[in-house]
MIGUTI-872775 format. One record per residue (C-alpha): residue number from 1; x, y, z; residue in one letter. Coordinates in steps of 0.5 Angstrom, whole numbers. Last residue first. Example, Ala and Ser with C-alpha at 12.3 -4.5 7.8 and 13.67 -1.06 7.14 Angstrom:
BEGIN
NODE; 2; 27; -2; 14; s
NODE; 1; 25; -9; 16; a
***
This chain:
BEGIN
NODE; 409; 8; 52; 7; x
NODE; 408; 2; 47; 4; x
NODE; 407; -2; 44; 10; x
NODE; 406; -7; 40; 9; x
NODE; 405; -4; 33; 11; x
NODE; 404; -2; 36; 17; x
NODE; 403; -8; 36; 21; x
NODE; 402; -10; 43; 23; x
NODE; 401; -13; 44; 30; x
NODE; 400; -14; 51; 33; x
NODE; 399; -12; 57; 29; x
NODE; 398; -13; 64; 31; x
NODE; 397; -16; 70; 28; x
NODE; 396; -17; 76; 31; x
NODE; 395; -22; 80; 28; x
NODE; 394; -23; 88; 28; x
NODE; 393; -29; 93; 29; x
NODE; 392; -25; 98; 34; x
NODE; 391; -29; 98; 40; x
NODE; 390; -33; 92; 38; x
NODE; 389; -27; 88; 39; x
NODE; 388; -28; 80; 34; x
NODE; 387; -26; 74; 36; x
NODE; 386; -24; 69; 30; x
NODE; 385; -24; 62; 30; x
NODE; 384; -21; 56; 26; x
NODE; 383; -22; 48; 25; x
NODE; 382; -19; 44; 20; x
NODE; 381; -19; 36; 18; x
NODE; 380; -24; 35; 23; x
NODE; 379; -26; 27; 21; x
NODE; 378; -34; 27; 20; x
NODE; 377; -33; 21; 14; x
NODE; 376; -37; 26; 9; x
NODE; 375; -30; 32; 12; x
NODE; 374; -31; 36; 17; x
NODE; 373; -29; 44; 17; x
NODE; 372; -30; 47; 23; x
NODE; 371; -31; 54; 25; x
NODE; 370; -31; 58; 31; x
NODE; 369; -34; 65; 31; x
NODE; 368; -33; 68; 37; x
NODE; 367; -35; 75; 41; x
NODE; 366; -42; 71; 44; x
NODE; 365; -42; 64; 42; x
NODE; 364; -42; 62; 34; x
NODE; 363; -40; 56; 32; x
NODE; 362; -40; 55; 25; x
NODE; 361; -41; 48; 22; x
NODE; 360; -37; 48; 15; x
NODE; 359; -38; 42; 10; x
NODE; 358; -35; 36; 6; x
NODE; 357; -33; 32; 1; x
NODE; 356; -26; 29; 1; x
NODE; 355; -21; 28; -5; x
NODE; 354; -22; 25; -12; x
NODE; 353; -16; 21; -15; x
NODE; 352; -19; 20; -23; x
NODE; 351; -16; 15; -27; x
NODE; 350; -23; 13; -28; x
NODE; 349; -25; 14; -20; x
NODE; 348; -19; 14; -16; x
NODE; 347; -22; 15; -8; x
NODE; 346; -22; 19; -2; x
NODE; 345; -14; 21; -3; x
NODE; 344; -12; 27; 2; x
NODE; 343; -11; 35; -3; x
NODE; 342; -15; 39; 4; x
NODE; 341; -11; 46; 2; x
NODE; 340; -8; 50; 7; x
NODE; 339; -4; 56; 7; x
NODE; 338; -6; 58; 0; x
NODE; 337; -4; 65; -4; x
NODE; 336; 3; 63; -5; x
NODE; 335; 1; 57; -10; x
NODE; 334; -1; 61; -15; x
NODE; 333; 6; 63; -16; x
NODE; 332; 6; 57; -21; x
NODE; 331; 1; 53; -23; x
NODE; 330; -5; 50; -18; x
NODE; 329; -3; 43; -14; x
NODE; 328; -9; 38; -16; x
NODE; 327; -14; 36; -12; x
NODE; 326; -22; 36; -14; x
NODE; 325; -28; 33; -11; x
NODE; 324; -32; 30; -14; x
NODE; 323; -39; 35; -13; x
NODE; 322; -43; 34; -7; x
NODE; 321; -40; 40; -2; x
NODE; 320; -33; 40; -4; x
NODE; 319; -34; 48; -6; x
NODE; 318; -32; 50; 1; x
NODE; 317; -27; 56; 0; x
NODE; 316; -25; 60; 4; x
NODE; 315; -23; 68; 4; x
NODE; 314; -20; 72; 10; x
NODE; 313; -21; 78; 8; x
NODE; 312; -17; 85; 6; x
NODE; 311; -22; 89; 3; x
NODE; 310; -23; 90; -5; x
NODE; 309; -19; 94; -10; x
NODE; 308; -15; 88; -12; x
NODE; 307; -15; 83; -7; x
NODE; 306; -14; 84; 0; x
NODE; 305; -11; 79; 3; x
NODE; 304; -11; 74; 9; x
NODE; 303; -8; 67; 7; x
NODE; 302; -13; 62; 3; x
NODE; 301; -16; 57; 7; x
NODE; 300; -19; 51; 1; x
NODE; 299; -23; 46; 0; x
NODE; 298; -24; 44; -7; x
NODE; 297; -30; 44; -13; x
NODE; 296; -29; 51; -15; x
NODE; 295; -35; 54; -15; x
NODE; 294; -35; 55; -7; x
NODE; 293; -35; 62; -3; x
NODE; 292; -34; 64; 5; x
NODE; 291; -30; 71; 7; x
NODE; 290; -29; 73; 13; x
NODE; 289; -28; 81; 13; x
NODE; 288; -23; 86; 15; x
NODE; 287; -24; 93; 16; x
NODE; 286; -19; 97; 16; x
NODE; 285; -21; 100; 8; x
NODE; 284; -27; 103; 13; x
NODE; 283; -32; 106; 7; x
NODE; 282; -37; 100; 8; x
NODE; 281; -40; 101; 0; x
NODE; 280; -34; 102; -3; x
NODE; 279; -31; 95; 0; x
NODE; 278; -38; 91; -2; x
NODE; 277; -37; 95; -9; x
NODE; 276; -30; 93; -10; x
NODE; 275; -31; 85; -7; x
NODE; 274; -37; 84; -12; x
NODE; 273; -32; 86; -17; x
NODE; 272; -26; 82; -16; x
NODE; 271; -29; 75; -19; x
NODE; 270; -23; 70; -19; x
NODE; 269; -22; 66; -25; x
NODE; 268; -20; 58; -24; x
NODE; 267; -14; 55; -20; x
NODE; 266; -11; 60; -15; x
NODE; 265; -18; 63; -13; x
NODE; 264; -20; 70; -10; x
NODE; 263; -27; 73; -9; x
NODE; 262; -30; 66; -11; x
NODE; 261; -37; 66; -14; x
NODE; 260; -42; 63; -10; x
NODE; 259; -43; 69; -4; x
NODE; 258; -41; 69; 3; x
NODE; 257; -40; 75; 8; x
NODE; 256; -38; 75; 15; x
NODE; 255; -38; 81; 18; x
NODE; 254; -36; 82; 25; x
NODE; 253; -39; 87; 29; x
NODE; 252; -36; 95; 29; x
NODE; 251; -43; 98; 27; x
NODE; 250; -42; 106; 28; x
NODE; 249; -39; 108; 22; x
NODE; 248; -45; 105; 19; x
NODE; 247; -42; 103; 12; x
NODE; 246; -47; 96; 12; x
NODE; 245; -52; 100; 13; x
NODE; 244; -56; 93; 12; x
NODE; 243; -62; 97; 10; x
NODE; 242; -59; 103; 6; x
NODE; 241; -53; 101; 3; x
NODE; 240; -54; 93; 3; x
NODE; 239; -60; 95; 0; x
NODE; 238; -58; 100; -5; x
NODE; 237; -52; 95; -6; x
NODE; 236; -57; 89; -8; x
NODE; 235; -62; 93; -12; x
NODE; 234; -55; 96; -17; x
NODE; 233; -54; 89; -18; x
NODE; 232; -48; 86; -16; x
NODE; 231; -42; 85; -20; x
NODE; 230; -41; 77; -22; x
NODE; 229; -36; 79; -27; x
NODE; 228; -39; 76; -34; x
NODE; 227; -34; 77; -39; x
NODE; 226; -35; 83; -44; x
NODE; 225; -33; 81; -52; x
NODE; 224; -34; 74; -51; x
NODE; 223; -40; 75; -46; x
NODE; 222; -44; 79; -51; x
NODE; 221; -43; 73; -58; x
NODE; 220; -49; 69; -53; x
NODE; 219; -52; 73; -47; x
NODE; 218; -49; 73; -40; x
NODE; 217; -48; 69; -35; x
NODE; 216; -46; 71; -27; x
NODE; 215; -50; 76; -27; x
NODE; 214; -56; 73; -23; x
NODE; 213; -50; 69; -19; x
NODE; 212; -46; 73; -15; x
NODE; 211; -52; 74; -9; x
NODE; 210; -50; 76; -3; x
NODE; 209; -50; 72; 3; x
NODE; 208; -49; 77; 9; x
NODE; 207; -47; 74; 17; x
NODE; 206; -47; 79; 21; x
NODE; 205; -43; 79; 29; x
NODE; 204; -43; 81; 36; x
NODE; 203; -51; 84; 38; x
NODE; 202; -54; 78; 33; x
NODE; 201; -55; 78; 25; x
NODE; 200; -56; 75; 19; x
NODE; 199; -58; 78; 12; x
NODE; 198; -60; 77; 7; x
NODE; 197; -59; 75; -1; x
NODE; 196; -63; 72; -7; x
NODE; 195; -69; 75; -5; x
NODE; 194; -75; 73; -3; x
NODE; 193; -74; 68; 3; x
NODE; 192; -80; 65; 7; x
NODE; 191; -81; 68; 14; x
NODE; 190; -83; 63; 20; x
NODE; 189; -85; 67; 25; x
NODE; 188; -83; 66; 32; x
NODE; 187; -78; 71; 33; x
NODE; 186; -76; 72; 26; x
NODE; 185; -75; 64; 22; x
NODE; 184; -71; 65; 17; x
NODE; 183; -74; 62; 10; x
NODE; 182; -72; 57; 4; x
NODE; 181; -77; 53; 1; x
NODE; 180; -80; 58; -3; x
NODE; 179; -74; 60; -5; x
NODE; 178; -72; 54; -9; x
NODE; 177; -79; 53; -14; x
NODE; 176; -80; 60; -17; x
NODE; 175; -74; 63; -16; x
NODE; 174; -68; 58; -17; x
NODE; 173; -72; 54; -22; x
NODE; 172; -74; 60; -26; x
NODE; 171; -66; 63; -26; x
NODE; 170; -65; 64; -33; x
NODE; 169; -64; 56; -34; x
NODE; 168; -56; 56; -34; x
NODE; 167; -58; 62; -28; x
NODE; 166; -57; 56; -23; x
NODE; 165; -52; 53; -26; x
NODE; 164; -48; 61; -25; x
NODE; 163; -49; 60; -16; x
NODE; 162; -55; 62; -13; x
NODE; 161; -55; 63; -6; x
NODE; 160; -60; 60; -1; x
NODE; 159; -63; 59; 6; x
NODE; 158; -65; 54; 11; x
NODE; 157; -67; 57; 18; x
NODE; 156; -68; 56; 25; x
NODE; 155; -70; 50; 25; x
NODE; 154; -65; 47; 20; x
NODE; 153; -67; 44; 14; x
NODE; 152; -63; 39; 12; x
NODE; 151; -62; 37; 4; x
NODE; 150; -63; 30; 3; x
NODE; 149; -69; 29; -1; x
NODE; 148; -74; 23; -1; x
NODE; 147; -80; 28; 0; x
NODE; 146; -78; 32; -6; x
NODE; 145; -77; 39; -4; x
NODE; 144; -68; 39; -4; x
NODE; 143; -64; 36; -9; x
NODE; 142; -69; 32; -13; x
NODE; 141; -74; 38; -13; x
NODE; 140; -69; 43; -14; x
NODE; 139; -66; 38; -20; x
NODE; 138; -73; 37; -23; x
NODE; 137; -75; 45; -23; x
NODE; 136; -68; 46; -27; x
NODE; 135; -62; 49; -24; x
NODE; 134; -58; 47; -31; x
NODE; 133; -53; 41; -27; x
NODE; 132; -53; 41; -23; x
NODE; 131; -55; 46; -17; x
NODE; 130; -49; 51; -15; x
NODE; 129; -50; 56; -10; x
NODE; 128; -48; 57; -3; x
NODE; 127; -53; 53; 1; x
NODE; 126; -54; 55; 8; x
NODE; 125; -57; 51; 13; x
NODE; 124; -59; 55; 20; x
NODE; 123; -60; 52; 27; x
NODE; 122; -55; 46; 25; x
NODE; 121; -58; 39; 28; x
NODE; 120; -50; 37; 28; x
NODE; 119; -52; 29; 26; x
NODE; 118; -57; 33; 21; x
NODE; 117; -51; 35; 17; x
NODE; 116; -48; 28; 17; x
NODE; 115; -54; 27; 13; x
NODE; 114; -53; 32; 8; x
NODE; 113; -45; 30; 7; x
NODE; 112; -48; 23; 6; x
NODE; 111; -53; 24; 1; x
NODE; 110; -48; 29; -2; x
NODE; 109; -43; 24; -3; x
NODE; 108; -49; 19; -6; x
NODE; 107; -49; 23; -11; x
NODE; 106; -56; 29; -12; x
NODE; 105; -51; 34; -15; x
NODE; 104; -54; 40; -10; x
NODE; 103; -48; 40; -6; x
NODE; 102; -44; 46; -10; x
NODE; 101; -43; 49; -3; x
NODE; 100; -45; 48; 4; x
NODE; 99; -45; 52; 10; x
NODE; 98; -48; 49; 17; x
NODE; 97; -50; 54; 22; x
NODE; 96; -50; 54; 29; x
NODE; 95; -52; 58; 35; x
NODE; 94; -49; 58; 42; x
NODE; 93; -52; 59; 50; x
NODE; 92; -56; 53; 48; x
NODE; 91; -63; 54; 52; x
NODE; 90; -68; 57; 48; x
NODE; 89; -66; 52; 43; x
NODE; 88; -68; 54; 35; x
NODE; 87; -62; 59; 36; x
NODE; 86; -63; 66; 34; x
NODE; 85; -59; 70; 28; x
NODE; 84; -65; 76; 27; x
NODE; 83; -67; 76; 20; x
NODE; 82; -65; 82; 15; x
NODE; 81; -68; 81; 8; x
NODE; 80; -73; 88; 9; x
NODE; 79; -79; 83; 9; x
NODE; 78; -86; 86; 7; x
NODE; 77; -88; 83; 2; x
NODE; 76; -81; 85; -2; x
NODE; 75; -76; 90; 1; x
NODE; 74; -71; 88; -1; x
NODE; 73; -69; 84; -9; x
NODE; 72; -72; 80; -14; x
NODE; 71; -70; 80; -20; x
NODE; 70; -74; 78; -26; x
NODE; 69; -72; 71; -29; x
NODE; 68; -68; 72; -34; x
NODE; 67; -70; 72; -42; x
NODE; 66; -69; 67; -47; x
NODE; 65; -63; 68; -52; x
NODE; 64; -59; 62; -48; x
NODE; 63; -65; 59; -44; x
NODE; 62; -69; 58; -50; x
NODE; 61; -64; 56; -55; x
NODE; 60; -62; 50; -49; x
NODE; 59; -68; 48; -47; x
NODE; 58; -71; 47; -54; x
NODE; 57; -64; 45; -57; x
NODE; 56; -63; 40; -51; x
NODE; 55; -70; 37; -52; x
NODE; 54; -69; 35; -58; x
NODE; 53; -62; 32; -58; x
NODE; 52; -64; 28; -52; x
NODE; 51; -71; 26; -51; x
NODE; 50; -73; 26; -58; x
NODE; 49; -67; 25; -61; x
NODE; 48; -65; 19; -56; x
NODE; 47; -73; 17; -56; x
NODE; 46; -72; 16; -63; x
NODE; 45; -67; 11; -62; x
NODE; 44; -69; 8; -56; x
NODE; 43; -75; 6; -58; x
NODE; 42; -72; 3; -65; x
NODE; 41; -68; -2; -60; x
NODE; 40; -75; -4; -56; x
NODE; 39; -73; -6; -49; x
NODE; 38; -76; 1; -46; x
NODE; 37; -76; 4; -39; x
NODE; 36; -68; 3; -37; x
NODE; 35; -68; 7; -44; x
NODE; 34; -72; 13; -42; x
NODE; 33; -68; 15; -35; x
NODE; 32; -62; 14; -40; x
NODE; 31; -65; 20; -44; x
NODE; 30; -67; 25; -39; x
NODE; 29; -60; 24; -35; x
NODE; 28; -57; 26; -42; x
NODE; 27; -61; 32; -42; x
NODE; 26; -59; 34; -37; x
NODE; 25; -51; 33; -39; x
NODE; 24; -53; 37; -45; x
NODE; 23; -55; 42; -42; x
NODE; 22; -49; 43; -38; x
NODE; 21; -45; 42; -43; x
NODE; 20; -48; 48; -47; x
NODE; 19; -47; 52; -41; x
NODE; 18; -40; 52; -40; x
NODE; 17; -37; 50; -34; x
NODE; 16; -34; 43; -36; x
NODE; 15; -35; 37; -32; x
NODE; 14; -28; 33; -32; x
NODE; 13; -32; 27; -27; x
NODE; 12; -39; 31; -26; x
NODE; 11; -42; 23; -29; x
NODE; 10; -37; 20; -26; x
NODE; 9; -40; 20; -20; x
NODE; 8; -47; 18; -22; x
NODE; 7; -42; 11; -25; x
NODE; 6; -39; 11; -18; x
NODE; 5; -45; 12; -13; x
NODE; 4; -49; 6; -17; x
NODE; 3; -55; 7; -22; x
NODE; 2; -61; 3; -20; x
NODE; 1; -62; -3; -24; x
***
């Protein structure tokens, strides 16, 4: 009997972020997909530590004290990360891009949110990071490469972060399966992504994926005395230096950046370090960024800040991609850092009440960026724009819808 959407979303109810739950997640969906093919109770019984216990140990031990994927980074077969923002329609005076994160849960939410992303017929994809549950070969393929999965694939480009579940199989999956259906298209050649960041670009704006992900686990007994803070790795800043110029005093685009690991977070940790280098890196304290990450599984518009020794940003996060949505009220004076926060009733799964799934649809025309936040039933919950002034290099924000249910001030 094929799984219900209900009892496959109860499965990331009350999902830890540990990396041994995780595993042991993934080796529980391996165990009752062998239980639906037997009748025989010994079977069963031998198969649960064969293909549970078992199986768990060897992945777990393997990924836990085995060594990371090496990194890739720029300049690689090629290919410097930079790909030119180009519209998959010669005609269409805008371009489009979806963003998604923490979306590759292979629920029916995700199916949904994925489908209604192909209704838009984005010209880019973006996913932010997060496969669930331990970023194996089989969930890529699941998610993204098999002929049944739901992902869409933009026409000018589908591109990919890594979130900390991807790094819970030290990456192998992410590098060897994922990126190589990911790419950009520069002009008319189709270029496969190479690394776990890039660069989009036109005349008024940059749209710059950063990878917090490859540093976000460290290694047994280590991370107790020294937590892991997602900074990016010396490959990364000298390409962001040297090959995106991100410090050009001349360039006053507009910047957006996204990432996985949230750069401010009312409810979770927050990762401060990629903000410090990205804002060494530029020099300008003036200038503000556009900030989009997932990793927390809620949808949230956080007040312009900056953050420790980072840049003042506009942050956002979009971890409502396919995972159970949560909708809780964060403790305290945690909840001066948020202007709205999408906490609407979808459902109530195990005592638990979920909110809404859903995903970003940029809309860039010239000078301004709009985006607007849709919900699995297509319902504009929230819509935003900047313009950004080439003189000087900043952004003027403005609110355009927001339904009075995600209000907090």
């Amino acid at each position: 009997m094929a799984e219900s959407p209900d009892e496959r979303a109860k499965k990331y109810l009350d999902l830890g972020h540990t990396e041994a739950e995780n595993h042991a997640k993934t080796q529980l969906e391996l165990y009752e997909k062998r239980v639906k093919q037997t009748s025989s109770v010994s079977n069963v019984i031998s198969e649960f530590f064969k293909t549970n216990l078992l199986g768990f140990a060897k992945h777990y031990l393997r990924s836990r004290f085995g060594a990371k994927h090496p990194y890739q980074a720029y300049p690689r077969n090629g290919d410097n990360g930079i790909y030119p923002l180009q519209s998959s329609i010669p005609s269409r005076e805008t371009l489009t891009l979806a963003l998604l994160s923490d979306w590759a849960s292979d629920t029916a939410e995700s199916d949904a949110v994925a489908n209604l992303v192909s209704k838009y017929s984005p010209d880019y994809t973006i996913h932010l990071g997060d496969i669930y549950f331990v970023g194996t070969p089989q969930e890529v393929e699941a998610n993204f490469t098999a002929p049944y999965a739901s992902w869409y694939y933009g026409a000018s480009g589908s591109l990919a972060l890594s979130g900390n579940h991807e790094m819970y199989s030290n990456g192998d999956a992410y590098f060897q399966h994922l990126l190589p259906a990911m790419y950009a298209l520069d002009g008319e050649v189709k270029k496969t992504q190479q690394a776990g960041f890039f660069c989009l670009e036109n005349s008024f704006w940059r749209i710059i994926g950063i990878d917090t992900g490859y540093t976000s686990v460290g290694k047994p007994f280590f991370e107790i005395l020294s937590p892991p803070d997602c900074h990016l790795k010396d490959e990364q800043i000298a390409w962001l230096r040297d090959v995106v110029k991100l410090g050009d005093p001349e360039d006053k685009r507009g910047i957006m950046i996204l990432s996985h690991h949230p750069y401010l977070s009312a409810f979770r940790e927050e990762f401060v370090k990629p903000g410090e280098q990205i804002r060494k890196i530029m020099g300008d304290a003036s200038r503000p960024l556009i900030w989009f990450w997932g990793h927390d599984h809620r949808m949230v518009v956080y007040d312009k800040v900056q953050n420790g020794k980072g840049p003042e940003a506009w942050g956002r996060c979009i971890g409502h991609g396919g995972l159970p949505v949560e909708i809780q009220l964060p403790d305290g004076d945690e909840l001066d850092k948020i202007i709205y926060y999408d906490r609407r009733v979808r459902k109530v799964l195990k005592r638990h009440s979920l909110g809404y799934n859903g995903f970003v649809h940029l809309v860039i025309k010239d000078e301004k960026l709009t985006a607007e936040y849709r919900d699995l039933d297509d319902t504009l919950v929230f819509e935003e724009s900047w313009v950004i002034n080439k003189e000087n290099g900043q952004l003027v924000w403005n609110i355009v819808k927001a339904i009075p249910e995600l209000a907090v001030r």
